[in-house]
C-alpha positions, -999 to 999 in steps of 0.1 A, spaced: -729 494 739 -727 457 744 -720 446 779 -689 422 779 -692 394 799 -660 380 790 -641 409 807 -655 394 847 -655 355 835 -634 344 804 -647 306 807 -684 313 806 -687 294 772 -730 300 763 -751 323 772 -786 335 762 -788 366 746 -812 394 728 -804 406 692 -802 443 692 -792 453 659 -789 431 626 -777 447 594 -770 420 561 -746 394 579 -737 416 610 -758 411 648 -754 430 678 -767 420 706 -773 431 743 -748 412 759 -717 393 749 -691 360 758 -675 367 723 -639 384 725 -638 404 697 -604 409 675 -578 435 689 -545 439 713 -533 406 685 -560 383 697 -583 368 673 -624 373 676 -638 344 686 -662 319 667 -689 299 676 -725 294 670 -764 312 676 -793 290 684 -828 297 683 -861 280 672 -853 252 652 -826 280 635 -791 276 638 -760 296 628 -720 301 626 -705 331 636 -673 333 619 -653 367 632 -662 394 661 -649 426 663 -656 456 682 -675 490 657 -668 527 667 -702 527 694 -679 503 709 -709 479 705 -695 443 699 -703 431 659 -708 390 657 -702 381 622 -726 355 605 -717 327 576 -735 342 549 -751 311 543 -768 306 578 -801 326 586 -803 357 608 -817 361 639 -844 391 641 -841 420 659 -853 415 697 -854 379 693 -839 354 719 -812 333 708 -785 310 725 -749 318 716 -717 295 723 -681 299 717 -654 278 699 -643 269 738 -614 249 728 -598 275 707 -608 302 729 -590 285 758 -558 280 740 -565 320 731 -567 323 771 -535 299 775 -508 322 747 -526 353 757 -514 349 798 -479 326 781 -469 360 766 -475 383 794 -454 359 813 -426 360 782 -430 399 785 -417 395 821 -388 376 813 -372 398 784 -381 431 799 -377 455 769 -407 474 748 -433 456 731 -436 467 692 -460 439 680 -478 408 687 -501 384 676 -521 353 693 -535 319 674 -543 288 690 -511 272 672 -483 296 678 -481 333 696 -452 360 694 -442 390 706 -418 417 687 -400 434 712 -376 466 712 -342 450 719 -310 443 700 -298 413 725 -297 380 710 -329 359 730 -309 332 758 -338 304 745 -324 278 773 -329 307 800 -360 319 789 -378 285 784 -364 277 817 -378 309 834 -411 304 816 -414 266 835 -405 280 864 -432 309 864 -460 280 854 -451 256 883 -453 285 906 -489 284 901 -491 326 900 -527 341 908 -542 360 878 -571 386 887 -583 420 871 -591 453 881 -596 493 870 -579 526 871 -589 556 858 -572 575 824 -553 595 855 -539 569 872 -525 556 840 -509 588 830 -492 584 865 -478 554 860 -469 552 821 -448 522 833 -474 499 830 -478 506 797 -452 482 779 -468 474 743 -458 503 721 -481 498 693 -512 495 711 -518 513 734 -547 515 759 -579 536 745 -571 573 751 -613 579 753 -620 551 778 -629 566 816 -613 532 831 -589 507 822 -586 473 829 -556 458 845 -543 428 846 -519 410 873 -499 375 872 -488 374 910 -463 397 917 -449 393 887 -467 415 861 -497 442 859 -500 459 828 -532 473 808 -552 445 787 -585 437 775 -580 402 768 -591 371 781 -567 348 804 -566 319 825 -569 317 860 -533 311 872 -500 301 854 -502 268 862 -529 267 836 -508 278 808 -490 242 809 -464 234 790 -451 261 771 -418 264 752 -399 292 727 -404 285 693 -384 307 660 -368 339 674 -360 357 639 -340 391 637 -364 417 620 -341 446 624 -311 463 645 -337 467 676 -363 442 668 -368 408 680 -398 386 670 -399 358 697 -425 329 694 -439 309 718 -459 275 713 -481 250 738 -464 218 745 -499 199 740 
């Protein structure tokens, strides 16, 4: 298993690391800053570094030993097993990853109905959520200001599978739900505002979200409503 350091610090942004595993394009290693894709938020990019050697890691994702797979341009060498290699993120696109991932959770507090889909890119986020009331865009971009200038804390902590099951409130994505096979899972709070399961990275306070503002809301069926949000960089 690969330890995650982006689950206790989402802004470390290089790190030194030893390869584990390497199989054709594909390197594990012992410990991690890259997010990898799931819960709608891309796998982050960036670049290895050792020697005189260089190379780009295009996608991450997470295998079935829950050991976290960096994926390698196929034209860039590969780092040998046990080596010691330098790795960096994409910062800038994983900060704006960090900005829509914590914009939506604040969205999600605003229109409080189920959660049926989402998906996070440095451009444009959404949320599809379980509702057949039209979206009030002039209230919501107002409440979403308002929840930004307030300057909410954002921290993390754990509870076990039985807590969870206690409290199936917390739970308010539908189609992806927290890992049934995991002994803990990770929460995350926005003030007093929001705490729900999540594995993803955020920033450090709502304040840091910055301008944000509703983008399309399209009608995707009777009780579905696909709601976008967008940076106002």
């Amino acid at each position: 298993m690969t330890e995650k350091l982006f689950i206790e610090n989402a802004y470390t942004n290089s790190e030194t690391s030893i390869v584990k595993e390497c199989y054709q394009n594909e390197v594990i290693l012992d410990k991690t800053i890259f997010y990898p894709i799931g819960g709608g938020q891309p796998g982050d990019t960036g670049t290895f570094k050792w020697g005189n050697k260089e190379a780009k890691i295009i996608n991450t994702y997470s295998n079935q030993d829950n050991s976290i797979v960096h994926i390698v341009d196929e034209s860039d060498p590969i780092p040998t097993s046990g080596e010691s290699i330098d790795i960096s993120i994409d910062w800038e696109k994983r900060y704006l990853h960090m900005r829509m991932h914590t914009g939506l959770h604040l969205l999600g507090s605003i229109l409080k109905y189920g959660v049926t889909g989402g998906n996070i890119s440095a451009s444009k986020s959404r949320l599809d959520f379980d509702m057949e009331d039209a979206v009030d865009k002039e209230y919501v971009n107002a409440e979403l200001e308002k929840l930004v200038d307030a300057d909410h804390p954002i921290s993390s902590s754990w509870i076990t599978q039985e807590d969870l099951q206690n409290n199936p409130e917390m739970i308010r994505t539908m189609s992806v739900r927290p890992p049934s096979n995991a002994e803990k899972i990770r929460l995350v709070k926005i003030g007093n505002i929001d705490l729900q399961p999540c594995g993803g990275t955020h920033v450090n306070s709502t304040a840091e979200v910055g301008k944000i503002r509703l983008g399309k809301v399209e009608k995707k069926g009777k009780r579905n409503r696909r709601v976008n949000i967008e940076l106002g960089d």
